[in-house]
N, C-alpha and C positions, 0 to 999 in steps of 0.2 A: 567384621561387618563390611558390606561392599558399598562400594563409594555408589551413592545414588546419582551422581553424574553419567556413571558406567551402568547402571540399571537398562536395557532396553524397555518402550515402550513406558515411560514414567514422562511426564510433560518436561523435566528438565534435559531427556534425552538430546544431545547435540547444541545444547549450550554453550558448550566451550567451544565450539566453532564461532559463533557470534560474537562472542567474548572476547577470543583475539581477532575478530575482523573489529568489534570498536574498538581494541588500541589500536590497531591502526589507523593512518590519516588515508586508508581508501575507502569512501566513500562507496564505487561501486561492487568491492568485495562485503562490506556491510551490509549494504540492499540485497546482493546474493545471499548472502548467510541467514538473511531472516526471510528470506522466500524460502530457501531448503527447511529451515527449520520449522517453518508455519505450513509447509505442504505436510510432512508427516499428520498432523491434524483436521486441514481443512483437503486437501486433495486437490486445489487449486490448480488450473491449468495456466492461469497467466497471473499474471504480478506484477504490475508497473510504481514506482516511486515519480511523483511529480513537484515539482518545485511550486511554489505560488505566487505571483508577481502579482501585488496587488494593485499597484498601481498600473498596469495596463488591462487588469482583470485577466490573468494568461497563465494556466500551466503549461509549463517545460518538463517534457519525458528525461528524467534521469537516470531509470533503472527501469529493464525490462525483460520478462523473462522469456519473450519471444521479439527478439527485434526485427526480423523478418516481418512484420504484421505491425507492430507498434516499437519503430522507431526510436532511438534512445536522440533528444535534442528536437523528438516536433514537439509543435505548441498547437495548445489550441484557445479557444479565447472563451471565456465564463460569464460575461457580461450578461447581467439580465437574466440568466438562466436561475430557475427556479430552483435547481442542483445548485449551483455557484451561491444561492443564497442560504440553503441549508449548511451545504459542506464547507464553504468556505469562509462565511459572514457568519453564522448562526454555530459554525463548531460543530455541527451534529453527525457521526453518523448516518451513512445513506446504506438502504441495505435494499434493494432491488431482486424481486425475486418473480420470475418468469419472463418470459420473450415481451409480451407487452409491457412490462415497466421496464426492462430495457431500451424497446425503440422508445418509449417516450421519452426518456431521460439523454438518451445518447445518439447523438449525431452519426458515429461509425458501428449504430446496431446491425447492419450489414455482415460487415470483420467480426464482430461480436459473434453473429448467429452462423457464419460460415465457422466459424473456431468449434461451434458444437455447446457455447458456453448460456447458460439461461439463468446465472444470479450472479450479483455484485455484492461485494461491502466496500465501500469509499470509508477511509480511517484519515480525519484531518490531523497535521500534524500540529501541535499548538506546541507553543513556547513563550513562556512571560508576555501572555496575553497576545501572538503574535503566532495568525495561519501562518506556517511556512511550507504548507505543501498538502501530498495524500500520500497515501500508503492504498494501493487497490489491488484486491484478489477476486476473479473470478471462477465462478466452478462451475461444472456442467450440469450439478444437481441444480433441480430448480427451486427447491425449500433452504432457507438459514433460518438457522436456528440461534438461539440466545449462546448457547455454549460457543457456537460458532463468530460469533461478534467477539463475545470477549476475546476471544485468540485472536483474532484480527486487531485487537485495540491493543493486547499486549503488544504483539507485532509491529504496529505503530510507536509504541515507547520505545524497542529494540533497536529499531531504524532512527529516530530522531537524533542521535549522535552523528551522525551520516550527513543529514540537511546541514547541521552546526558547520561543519569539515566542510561542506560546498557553498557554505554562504561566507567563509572564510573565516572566520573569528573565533570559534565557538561560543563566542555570546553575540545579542540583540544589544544591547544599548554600553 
């Protein structure tokens, strides 16, 4: 019987990539490893991991699949933002689909629309009751779909071992 890890084309495909990027303590090979492995599904052009400072209300670029364009270390600031309240206060999924809910929602829909890109899904990263960041995929198609969410949010549980490792402890309290 053949190992369904080794299967091409089954959702566990490229598993064991991710798998040993979370035993390791790198952080940013863990962000890669669940971008490579969440492109085969969604076809994502860009993928950034964000940290979430609540107290200054500020995400920091931690992982990016185009640093050229978006920066690993900028920040930008949340405050007041209607985004900032769903995605980072409220926990919710954000899933932006076409140029216009883009430029409303995003200050750099500029970069956005020059990349070719017309949908988002923001994935909060929670932990014992505690934002600690997003998980974000962009694609050029302009429709998401529900199948396409759920991969984004497993995508997010993949990656959360990553935020643990850069927030230094791997626990909150």
């Amino acid at each position: 019987m053949p190992d369904i890890l080794e299967v091409g084309g089954t959702p566990l495909a490229g598993i064991d990539e991710v798998a040993q990027a979370c035993a390791s303590s790198d952080a940013q090979a863990l962000f890669s490893a669940v971008d490579v492995y969440l492109r085969r599904e969604l076809k994502q052009t860009l993928c950034t991991v964000n940290r979430y400072e609540a107290e200054h209300e500020r995400l920091t670029r931690l992982y990016s699949s185009n640093p050229s364009s978006y920066p690993v270390g900028h920040s930008k600031e949340k405050s007041g933002t209607a985004w900032g309240r769903h995605v980072l206060h409220e926990r919710r999924v954000f899933v932006g689909q076409g140029v216009d809910a883009i430029r409303q929602f995003f200050d750099d829909y500029h970069t956005i629309h020059a990349l070719g890109l017309r949908s988002v899904i923001n994935v909060p990263i929670v932990v014992q009751d505690h934002c600690l960041g997003t998980l974000n995929v962009l694609m050029q198609s302009e429709v998401v779909d529900a199948s396409m969410i759920q991969w984004a949010r497993l995508a997010g549980l993949l990656a959360t071992p990553g935020f643990l490792t850069v927030a230094g402890s791997g626990r909150l309290s």
